[in-house]
N, C-alpha and C positions, 0 to 999 in steps of 0.2 A: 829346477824347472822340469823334472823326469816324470815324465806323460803327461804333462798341467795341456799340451794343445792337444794331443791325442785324443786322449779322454776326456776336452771342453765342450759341454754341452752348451747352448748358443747363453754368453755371458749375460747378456742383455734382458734375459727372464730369468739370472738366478734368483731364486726364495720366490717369486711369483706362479707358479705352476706348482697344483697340489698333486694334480696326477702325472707323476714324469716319467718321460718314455726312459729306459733303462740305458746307462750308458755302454761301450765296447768292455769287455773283460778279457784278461790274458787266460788261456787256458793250452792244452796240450796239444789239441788236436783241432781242427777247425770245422766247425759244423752251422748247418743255417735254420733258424727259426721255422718252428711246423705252426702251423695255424690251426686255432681252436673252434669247437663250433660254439663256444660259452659266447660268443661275444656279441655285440645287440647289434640291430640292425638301424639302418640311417633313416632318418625322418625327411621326406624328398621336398623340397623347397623348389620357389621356382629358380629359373636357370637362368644363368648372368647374361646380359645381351652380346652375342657373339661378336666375334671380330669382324668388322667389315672383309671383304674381300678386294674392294676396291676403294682408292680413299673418295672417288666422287659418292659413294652410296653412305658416303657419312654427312652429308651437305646438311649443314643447317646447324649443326651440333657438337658435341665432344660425345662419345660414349665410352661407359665402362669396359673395360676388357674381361673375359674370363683368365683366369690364372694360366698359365702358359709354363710349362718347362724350359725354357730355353732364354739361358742367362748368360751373361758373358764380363769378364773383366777385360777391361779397357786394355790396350796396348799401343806402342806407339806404331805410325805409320812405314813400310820398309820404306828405305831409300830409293827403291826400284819402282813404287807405285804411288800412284797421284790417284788423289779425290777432289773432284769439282762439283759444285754446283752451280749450274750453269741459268743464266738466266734468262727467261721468257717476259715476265710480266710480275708484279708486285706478292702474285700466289699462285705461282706457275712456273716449273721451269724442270731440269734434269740433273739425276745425280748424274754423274758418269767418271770411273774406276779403271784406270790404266795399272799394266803389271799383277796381273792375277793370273794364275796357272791354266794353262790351254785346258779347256773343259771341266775345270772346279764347279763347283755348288754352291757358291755364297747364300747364305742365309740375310735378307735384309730385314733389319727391326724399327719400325718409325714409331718415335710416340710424341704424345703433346700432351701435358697440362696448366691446368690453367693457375696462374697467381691467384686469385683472390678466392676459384669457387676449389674444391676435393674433383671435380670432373677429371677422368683423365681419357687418352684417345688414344689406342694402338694397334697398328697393322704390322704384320710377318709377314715374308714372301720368304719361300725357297725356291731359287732359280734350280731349274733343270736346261742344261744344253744353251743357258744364257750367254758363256763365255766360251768366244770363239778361239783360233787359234794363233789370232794378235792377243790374246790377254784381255780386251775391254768389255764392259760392261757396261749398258745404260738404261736408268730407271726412271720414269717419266713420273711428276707429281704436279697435282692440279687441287688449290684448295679452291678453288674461283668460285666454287656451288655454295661457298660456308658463308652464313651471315657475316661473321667477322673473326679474325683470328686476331685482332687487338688481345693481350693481353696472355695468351698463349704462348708457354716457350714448347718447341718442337726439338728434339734431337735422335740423331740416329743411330744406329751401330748397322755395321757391315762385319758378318763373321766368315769371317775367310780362312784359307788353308794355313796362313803363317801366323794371324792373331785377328784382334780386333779392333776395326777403325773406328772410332765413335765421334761423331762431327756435330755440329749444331748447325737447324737450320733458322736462319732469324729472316722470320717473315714481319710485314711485306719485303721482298726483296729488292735490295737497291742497287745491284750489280751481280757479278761473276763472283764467286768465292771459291777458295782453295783448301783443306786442309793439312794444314803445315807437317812437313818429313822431318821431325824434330823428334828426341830423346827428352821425357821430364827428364829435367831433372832429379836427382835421387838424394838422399838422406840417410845415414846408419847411422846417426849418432843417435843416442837412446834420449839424450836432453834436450833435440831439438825435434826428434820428435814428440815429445812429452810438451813440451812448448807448444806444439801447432795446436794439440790434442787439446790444450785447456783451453786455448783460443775460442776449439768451435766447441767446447764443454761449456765457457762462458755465453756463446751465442744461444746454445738452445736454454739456459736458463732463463736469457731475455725473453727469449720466446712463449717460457711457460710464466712468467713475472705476473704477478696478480691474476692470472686465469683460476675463478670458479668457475668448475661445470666440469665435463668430460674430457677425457683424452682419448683416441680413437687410435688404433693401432692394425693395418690389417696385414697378414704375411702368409709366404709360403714356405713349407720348412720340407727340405728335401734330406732324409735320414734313412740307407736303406734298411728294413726287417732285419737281416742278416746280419744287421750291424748291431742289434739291440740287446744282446748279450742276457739272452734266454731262448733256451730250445723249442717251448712252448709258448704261443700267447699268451701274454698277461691282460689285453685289452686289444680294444677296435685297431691301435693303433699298427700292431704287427699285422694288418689284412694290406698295408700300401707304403709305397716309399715316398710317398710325399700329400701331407694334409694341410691344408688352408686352415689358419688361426687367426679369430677375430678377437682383439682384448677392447673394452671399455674401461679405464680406469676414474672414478670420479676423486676429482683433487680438490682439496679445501687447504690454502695459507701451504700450499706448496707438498700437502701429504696427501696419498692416497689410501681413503675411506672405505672404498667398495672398487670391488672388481666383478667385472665380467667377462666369461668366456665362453667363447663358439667354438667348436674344430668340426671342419666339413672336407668332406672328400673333393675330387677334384672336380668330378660331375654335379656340385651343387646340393648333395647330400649329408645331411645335419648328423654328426655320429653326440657331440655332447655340447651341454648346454649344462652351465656352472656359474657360481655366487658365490662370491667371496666377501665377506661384510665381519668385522669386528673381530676377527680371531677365530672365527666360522666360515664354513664352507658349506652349501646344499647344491645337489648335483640333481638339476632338473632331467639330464638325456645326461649318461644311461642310466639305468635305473638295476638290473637284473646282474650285472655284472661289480655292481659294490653291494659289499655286505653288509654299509651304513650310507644312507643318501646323507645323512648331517653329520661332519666329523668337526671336531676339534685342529685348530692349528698349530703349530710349533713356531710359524715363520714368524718374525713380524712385521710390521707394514711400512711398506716400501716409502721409500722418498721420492719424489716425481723424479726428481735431477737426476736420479742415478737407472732408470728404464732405460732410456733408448736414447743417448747421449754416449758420448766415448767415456766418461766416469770410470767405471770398471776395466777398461784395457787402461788407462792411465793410471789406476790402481796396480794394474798387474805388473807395467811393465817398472815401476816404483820400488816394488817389493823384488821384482826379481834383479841376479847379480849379473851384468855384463848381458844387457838381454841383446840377444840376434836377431835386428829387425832391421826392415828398409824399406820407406815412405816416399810419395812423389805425390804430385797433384797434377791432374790432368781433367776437363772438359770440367771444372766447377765440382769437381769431387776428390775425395782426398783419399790415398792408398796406402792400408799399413800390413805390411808381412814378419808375422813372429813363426823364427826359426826354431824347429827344436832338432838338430842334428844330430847330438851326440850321445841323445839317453838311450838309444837302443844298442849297444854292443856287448853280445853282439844281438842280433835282431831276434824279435820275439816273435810269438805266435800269438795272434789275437781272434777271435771269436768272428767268424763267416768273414778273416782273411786267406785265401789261396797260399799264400804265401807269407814267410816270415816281415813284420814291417822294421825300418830299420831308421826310420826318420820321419818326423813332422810338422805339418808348420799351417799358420791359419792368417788367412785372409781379411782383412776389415777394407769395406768401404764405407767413408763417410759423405753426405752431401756439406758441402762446403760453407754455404749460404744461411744453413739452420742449425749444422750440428749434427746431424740425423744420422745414424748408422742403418744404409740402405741395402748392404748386405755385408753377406759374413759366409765364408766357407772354409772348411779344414779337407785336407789332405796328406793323404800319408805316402812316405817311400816305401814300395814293397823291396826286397832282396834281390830283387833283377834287373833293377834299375828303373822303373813305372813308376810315377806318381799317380796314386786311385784316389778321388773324392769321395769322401766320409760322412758329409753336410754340406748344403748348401741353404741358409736362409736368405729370404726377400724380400723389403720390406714393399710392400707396395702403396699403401695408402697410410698416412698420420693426419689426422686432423686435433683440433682444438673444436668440442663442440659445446653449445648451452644445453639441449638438449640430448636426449636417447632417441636412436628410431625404432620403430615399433616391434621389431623382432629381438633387441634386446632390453626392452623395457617389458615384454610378457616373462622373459628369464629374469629380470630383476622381482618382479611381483611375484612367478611363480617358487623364487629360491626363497623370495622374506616369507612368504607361507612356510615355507616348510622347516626352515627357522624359526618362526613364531610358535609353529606347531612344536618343536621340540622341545625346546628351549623354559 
C-alpha cells in the first residue's frame, strides 16, 4: 500500500478525466508551482444565486447555493456540551449550544433539500462575540414565510473548537429535541467493513437499475497548485486551489456512452468545456492551450456502477493486505478512514511540502440512503507532528436526468461537430 493514499487522486473519476491535474511527486527539495501566462482565460457565465443572508428572505422557495469552502466531517458531540432545538411552533423555534469555549467563533451551516426535486437550500453564519462567558449559544430559525417545507429534509452542522456537531432538523416540529452525547460506534475490521460497503454499492445500483438518459454529477475538488507536482503550469488549472466540476454522463443498459465536462472557477467562470463520445474526445473551451482539440482515447468506457458508488474503495481495500481502516455511521452517513502509517520511514520529501511527510490516510464519506460518495479527503502527516490536507472533494448535487440543460447540450453539439469535422 506504499503511497497508494498519498498519491490518490479522487478514486471515483479514475479513467474518466482526459486532462488530469498532475499528482504530488517525491523530489529533493521542495518548491511551489509558478504560473504561466499560456493559459486561457474563462468564459463569464451568469453567477449562481447567492446565499441568503437570512432564512426569512428565502420564503417561498429552496434556492441554489454558490459553492462555498467550508466543509466539515462529522464528529461526535463532547460530553460537556448539549444541543437543543427548541420549540416555538411546527417551523419555528431555536438552536441553542451549551459548553462551548468563553468567546469561540462557531461557524453555523444549515441546509435542506428536497426528496423528489435536485433544489437544494443553504445558509452559513459565522458568529463573532456570539458566545459569552457561560459557554451558550442561541440561534433563532423561522421557516413560517415558506410555502411548505413538506418533503424537505433540513440538517445542520455547528463547527466549533473541539469538532463538529451535525444534527437534523425534522420539520414541522413536534416537540423539544436533543442531540444525543453518544460515541458511533466504530469498526476496524476490514470484512465488515467491506460488508456495509457492498450494502450501499448494492443500493446505488438500484438506484441507477433501468435508468436511460443522464447522470448528473456536480462537485467541488479542492487540490492546492503547489501540490500538483510541476514548477510551471501545465493548464487553467494551477491559476486556483479549488474548481467546480460538472460531469453529465449519458447511460444506456447500465454503460456510459458520452460524457460531458464543465470545470468553472469559483466565481462562476467557465475555464473548459469537453465531449467525451466513442473513444473520442473534443475540447470545446480551451482551445489555445491544446495542441489538438480532437484527441484519441486510451481509457475505456466506464460502467455506471463503478462512478460514484463505493465500487473502487471496495476494490481497494480487497486487494490490499491487512488494510488500516476504521468506519462509523453517524446522521445517515457512513465514515471510512484508510490508514497508511508505515510507508514513510523514514519520511520523505514531497513537492510544495514544508516539511518531510511521514504518514497518510484518506477519508470517504458515503450517504447512507443512496450509496453516494459525498465526499472524500486526503491528508498527510508532516515530520512535526501536523496533519496538512492534500484534497478535499464534494460532492454537491447527483441527479438522474431525461434530459440535458441547455449549457451542456450547446457542448454536446458544439464537441460532435468538431468530431464530425475530424473524424
Amino acid at each position: 500500500m506504499k503511497r497508494a493514499i498519498l498519491f490518490l487522486v479522487v478514486f471515483i473519476l479514475a479513467g474518466c478525466r482526459t486532462q488530469q491535474q498532475t499528482t504530488p511527486v517525491p523530489k529533493a527539495t521542495a518548491t511551489s508551482a509558478s504560473l504561466s501566462t499560456s493559459v486561457s482565460h474563462p468564459t463569464t457565465t451568469s453567477q449562481p444565486t447567492p446565499i441568503p443572508t437570512t432564512i426569512e428572505a428565502t420564503a417561498g422557495g429552496i434556492m441554489t447555493p454558490e459553492p462555498t469552502p467550508t466543509t466539515a466531517v462529522c464528529t461526535p458531540l463532547p460530553a460537556d456540551m448539549s444541543l437543543n432545538i427548541l420549540y416555538d411552533s411546527d417551523r419555528h423555534g431555536v438552536i441553542e449550544v451549551e459548553g462551548l469555549e468563553p468567546g469561540e467563533r462557531p461557524t453555523l451551516l444549515l441546509t435542506g433539500q428536497g426528496e423528489v426535486t435536485s433544489d437544494w437550500w443553504r445558509k452559513e453564519t459565522q458568529y463573532e462575540n456570539a458566545v459569552g462567558a457561560d459557554g451558550r449559544m442561541q440561534y433563532r430559525f423561522d421557516f413560517r414565510g415558506w410555502d411548505s417545507v413538506e418533503g424537505v429534509e433540513f440538517k445542520g452542522q455547528l463547527i466549533h473548537q473541539r469538532g463538529v456537531a451535525c444534527f437534523s432538523i425534522d420539520l414541522p416540529l413536534a416537540t423539544t429535541t436533543a442531540v444525543p452525547n453518544q460515541t458511533p460506534s466504530q469498526s476496524t475490521q476490514a470484512e465488515d467493513v467491506i460488508a456495509h460497503l457492498e450494502t450501499l454499492q448494492t443500493k446505488y445500483e438500484q438506484m441507477l437499475n433501468d435508468h436511460e438518459g443522464w447522470l448528473y454529477a456536480h462537485y467541488t475538488d479542492y487540490f492546492p497548485t503547489a501540490l500538483r507536482g510541476s514548477e510551471t503550469a501545465v493548464n487553467f488549472l494551477w491559476l486556483a486551489d479549488t474548481w467546480v466540476w460538472e460531469y453529465w454522463y449519458e447511460v444506456s443498459q447500465g454503460v456510459v456512452i458520452r460524457q460531458i465536462i464543465h470545470v468553472s472557477d469559483e466565481n462562476g467562470g467557465i475555464w473548459q468545456r469537453q465531449l467525451i463520445d466513442d473513444g473520442w474526445t473534443a475540447w470545446v473551451l480551451p482551445v489555445e492551450t491544446l495542441g489538438e482539440r480532437v484527441q484519441r482515447l486510451d481509457n475505456s468506457t466506464p460502467n455506471a456502477n463503478t462512478l460514484w458508488g463505493p465500487y473502487r474503495l471496495i476494490q481497494q481495500l480487497q486487494d490490499t493486505t491487512k488494510p488500516d481502516v476504521t468506519a462509523w455511521e453517524a446522521d445517515d452517513l457512513y465514515h471510512v478512514t484508510l490508514y497508511d502509517y508505515d510507508s514513510y520511514e523514514p519520511p520523505i520529501e514531497i513537492v510544495g511540502f514544508e516539511e518531510p511527510v511521514a504518514a497518510s490516510r484518506v477519508h470517504f464519506v458515503f450517504d447512507n440512503k443512496r450509496g453516494v460518495v459525498v465526499q472524500q479527503s486526503t491528508e498527510s502527516l508532516l515530520a512535526g507532528g501536523e496533519w496538512m490536507q492534500t484534497q478535499e472533494v464534494n460532492l454537491t448535487q447527483f441527479d438522474l436526468l431525461a434530459q440535458l440543460p441547455d449549457d451542456a447540450a450547446r457542448t454536446l453539439k458544439e464537441g460532435t461537430s468538431l468530431l464530425d469535422a475530424y473524424r
